[in-house]
DSSP file (Angstrom, degrees, kcal/mol; ACC not computed):
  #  RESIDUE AA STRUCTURE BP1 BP2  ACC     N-H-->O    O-->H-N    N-H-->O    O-->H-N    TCO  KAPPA ALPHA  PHI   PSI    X-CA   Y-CA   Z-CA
    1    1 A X              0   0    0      0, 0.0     2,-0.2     0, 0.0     0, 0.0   0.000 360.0 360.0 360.0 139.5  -38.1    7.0   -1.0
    2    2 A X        -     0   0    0      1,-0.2     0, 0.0     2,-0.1     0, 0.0  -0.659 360.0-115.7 -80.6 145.7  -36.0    9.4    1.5
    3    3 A X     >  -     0   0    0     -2,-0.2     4,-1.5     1,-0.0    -1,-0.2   0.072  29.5-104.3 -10.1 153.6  -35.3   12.8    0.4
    4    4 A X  H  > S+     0   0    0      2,-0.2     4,-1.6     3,-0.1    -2,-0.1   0.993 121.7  44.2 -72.0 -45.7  -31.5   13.9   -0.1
    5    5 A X  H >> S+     0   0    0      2,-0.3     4,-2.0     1,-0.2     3,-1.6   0.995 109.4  54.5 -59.8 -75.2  -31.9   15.9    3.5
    6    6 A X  H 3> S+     0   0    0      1,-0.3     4,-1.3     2,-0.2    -1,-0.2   0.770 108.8  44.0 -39.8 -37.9  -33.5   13.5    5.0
    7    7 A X  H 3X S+     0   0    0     -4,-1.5     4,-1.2     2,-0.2    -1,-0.3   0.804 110.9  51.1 -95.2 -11.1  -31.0   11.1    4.4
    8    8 A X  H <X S+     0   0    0     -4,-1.6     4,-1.0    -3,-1.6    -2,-0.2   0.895 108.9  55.5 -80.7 -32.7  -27.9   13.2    5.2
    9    9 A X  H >X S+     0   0    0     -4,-2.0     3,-2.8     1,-0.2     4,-1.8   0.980 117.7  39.1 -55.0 -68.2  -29.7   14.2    8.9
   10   10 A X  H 3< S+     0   0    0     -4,-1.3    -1,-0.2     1,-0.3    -2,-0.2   0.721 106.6  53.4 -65.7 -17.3  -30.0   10.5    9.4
   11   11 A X  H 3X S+     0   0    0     -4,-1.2     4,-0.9     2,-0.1    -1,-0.3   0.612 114.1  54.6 -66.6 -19.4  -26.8    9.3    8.1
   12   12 A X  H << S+     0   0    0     -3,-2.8     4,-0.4    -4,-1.0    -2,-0.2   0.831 105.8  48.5 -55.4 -54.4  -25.5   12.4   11.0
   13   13 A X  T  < S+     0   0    0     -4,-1.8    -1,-0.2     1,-0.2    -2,-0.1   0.340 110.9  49.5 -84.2   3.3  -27.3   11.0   13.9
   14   14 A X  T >> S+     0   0    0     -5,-0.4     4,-2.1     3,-0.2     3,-1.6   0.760 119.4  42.2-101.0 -26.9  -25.8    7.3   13.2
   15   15 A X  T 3< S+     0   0    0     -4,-0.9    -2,-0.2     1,-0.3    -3,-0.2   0.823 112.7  46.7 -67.5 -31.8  -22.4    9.0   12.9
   16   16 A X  T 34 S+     0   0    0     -4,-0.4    -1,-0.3     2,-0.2    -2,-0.1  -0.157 113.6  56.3-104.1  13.5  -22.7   11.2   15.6
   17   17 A X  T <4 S+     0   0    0     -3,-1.6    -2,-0.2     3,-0.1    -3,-0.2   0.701 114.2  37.3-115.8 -67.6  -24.2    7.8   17.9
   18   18 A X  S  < S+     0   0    0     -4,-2.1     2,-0.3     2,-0.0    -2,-0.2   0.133 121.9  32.9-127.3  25.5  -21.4    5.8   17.3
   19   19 A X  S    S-     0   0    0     -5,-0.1     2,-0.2     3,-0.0     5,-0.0  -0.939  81.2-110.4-158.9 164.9  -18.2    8.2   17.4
   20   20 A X    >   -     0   0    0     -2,-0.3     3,-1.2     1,-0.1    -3,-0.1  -0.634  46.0 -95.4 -99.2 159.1  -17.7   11.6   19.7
   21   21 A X  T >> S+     0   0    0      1,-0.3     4,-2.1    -2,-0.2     3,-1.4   0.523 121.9  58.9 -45.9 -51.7  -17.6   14.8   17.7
   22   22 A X  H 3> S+     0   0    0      1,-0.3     4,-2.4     2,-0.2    -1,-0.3   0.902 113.7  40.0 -63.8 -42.3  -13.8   15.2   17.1
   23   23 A X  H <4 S+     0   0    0     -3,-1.2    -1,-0.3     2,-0.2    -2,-0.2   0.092 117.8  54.2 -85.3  26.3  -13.6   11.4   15.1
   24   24 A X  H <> S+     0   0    0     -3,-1.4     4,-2.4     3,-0.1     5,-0.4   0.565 113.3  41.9-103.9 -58.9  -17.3   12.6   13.4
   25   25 A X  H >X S+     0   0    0     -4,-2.1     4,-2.3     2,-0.3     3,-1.6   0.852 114.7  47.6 -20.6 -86.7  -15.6   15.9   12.2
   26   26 A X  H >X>S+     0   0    0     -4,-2.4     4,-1.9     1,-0.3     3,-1.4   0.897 107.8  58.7 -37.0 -73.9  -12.5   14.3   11.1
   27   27 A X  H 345S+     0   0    0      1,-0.3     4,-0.4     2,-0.2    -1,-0.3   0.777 109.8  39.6 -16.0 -55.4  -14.5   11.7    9.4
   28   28 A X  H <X5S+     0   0    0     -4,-2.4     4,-1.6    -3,-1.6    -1,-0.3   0.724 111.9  59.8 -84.3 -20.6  -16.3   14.1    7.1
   29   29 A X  H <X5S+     0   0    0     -4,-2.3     4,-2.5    -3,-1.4    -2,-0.2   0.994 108.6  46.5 -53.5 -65.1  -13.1   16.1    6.8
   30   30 A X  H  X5S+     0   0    0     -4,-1.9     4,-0.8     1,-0.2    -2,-0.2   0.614 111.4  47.3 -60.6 -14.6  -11.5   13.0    5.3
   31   31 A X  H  >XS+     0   0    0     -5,-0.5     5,-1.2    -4,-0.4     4,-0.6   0.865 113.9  48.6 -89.7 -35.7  -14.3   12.1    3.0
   32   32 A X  H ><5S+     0   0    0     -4,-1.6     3,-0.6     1,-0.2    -2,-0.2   0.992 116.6  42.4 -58.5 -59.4  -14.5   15.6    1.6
   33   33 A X  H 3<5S+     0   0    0     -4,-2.5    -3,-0.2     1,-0.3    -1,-0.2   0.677 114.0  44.6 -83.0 -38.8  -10.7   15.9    1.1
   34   34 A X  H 3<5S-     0   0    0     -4,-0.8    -1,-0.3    -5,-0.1    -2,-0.1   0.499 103.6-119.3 -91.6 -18.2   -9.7   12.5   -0.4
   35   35 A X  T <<5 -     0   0    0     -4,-0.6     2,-0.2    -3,-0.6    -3,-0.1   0.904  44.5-136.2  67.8  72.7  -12.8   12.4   -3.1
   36   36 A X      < -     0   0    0     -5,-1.2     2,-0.7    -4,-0.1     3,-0.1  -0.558  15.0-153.8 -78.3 132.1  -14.0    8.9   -1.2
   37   37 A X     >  -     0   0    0      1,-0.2     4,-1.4    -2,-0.2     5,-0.3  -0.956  10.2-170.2-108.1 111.3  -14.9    6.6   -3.4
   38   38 A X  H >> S+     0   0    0     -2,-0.7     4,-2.3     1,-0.2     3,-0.8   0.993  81.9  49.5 -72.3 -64.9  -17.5    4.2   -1.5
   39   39 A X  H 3> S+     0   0    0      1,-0.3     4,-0.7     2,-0.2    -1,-0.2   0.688 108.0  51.0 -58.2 -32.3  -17.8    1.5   -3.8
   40   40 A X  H 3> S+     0   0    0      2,-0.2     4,-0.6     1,-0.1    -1,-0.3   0.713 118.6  44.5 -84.6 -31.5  -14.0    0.9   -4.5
   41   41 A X  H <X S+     0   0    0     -4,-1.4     4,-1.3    -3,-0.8    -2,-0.2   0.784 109.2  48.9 -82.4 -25.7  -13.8    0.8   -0.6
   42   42 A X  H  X S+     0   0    0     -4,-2.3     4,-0.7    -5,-0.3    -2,-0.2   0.818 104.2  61.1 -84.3 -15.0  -16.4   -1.2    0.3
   43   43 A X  H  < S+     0   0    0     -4,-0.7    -1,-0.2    -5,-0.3    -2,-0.1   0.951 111.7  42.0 -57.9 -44.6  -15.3   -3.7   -2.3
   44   44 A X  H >< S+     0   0    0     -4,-0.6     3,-1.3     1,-0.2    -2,-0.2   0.807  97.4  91.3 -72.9 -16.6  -12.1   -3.9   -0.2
   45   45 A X  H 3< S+     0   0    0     -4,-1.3     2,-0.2     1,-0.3    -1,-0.2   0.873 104.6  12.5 -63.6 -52.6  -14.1   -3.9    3.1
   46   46 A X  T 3< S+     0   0    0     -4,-0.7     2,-0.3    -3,-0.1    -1,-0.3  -0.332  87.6 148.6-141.4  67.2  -14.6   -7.2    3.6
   47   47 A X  S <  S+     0   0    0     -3,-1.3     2,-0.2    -2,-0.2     3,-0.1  -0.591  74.2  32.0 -90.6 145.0  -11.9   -8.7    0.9
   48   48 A X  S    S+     0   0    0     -2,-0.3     2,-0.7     1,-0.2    -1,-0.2   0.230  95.7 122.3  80.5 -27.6  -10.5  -12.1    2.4
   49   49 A X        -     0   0    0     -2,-0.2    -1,-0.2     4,-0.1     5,-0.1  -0.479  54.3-143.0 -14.7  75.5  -13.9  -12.9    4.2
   50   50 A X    >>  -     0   0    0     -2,-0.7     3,-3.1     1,-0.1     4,-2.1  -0.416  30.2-104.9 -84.0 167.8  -15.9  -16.1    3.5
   51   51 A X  H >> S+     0   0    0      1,-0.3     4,-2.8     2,-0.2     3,-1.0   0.899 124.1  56.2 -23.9 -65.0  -19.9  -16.1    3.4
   52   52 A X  H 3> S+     0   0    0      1,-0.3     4,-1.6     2,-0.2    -1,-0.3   0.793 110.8  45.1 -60.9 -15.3  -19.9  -17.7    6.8
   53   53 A X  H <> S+     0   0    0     -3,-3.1     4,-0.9     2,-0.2    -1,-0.3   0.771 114.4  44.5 -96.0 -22.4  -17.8  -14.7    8.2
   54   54 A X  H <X S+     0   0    0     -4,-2.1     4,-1.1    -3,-1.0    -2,-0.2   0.739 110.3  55.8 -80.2 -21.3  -19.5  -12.3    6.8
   55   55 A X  H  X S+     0   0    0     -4,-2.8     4,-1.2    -5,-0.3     3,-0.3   0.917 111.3  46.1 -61.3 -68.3  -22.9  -14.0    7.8
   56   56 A X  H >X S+     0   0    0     -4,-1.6     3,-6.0    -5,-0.3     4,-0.7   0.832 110.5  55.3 -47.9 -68.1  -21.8  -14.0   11.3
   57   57 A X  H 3X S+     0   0    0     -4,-0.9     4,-1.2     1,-0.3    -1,-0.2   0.569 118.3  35.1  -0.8 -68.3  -20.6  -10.1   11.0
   58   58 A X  H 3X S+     0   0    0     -4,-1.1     4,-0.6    -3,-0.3    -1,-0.3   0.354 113.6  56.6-100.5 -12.5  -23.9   -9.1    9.8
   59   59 A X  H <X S+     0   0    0     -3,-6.0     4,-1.0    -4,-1.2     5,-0.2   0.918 112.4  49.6-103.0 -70.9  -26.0  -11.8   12.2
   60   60 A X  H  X S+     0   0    0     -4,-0.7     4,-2.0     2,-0.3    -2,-0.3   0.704 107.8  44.8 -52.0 -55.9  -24.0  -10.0   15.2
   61   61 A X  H  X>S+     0   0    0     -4,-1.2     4,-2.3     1,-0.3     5,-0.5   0.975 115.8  56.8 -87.8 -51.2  -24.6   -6.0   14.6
   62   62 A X  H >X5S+     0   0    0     -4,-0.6     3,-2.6    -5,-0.2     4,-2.3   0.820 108.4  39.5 -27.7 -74.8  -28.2   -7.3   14.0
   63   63 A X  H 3X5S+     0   0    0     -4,-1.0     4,-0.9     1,-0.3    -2,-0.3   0.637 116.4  60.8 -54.5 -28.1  -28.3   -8.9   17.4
   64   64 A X  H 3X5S+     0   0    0     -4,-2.0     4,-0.7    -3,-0.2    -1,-0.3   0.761 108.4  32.2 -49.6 -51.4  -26.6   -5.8   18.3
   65   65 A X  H XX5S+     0   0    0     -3,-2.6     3,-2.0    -4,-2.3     4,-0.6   0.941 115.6  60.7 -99.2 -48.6  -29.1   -2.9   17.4
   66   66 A X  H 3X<S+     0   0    0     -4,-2.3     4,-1.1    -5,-0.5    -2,-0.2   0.841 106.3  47.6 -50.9 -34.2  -32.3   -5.4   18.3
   67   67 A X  H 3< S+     0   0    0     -4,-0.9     3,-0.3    -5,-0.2    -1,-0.3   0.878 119.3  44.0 -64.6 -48.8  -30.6   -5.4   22.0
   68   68 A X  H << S+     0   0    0     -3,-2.0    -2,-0.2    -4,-0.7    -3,-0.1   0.993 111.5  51.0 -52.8 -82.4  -30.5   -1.2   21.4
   69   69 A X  H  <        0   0    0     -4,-0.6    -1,-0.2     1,-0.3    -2,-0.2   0.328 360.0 360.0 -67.7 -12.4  -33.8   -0.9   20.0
   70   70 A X     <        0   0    0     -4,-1.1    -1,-0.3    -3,-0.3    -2,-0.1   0.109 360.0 360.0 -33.6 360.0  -35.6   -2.8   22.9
């Protein structure tokens, strides 16, 4: 099991990979300030969605990071 540090440094560097510093900022600005509820958004996340669309979704960002991690 990760440590509470350990898991905000890595939750940093995927944030700070996949958007430039001004949208990372803002991003944690906006989570602090609105009291983000994650589970009541990810419920909405992929509302309207069937299995087979959400299977591909999730097939692709696989195929996606294995193509990275190579």
């Amino acid at each position: 099991m990760k440590t509470d540090n350990e898991i905000r440094v890595e939750g940093m560097k995927v944030l700070f990979a996949n958007m430039d510093l001004v949208d990372a900022e803002k991003f944690i600005s906006i989570i602090l300030r609105d009291r983000f509820d994650y589970t009541k958004w990810s419920q909405k996340l992929y509302e309207g969605l069937t299995v087979r669309e959400l299977s591909a979704k999730a097939m692709k960002l696989r195929n996606s990071k294995k193509s990275i991690v190579k």
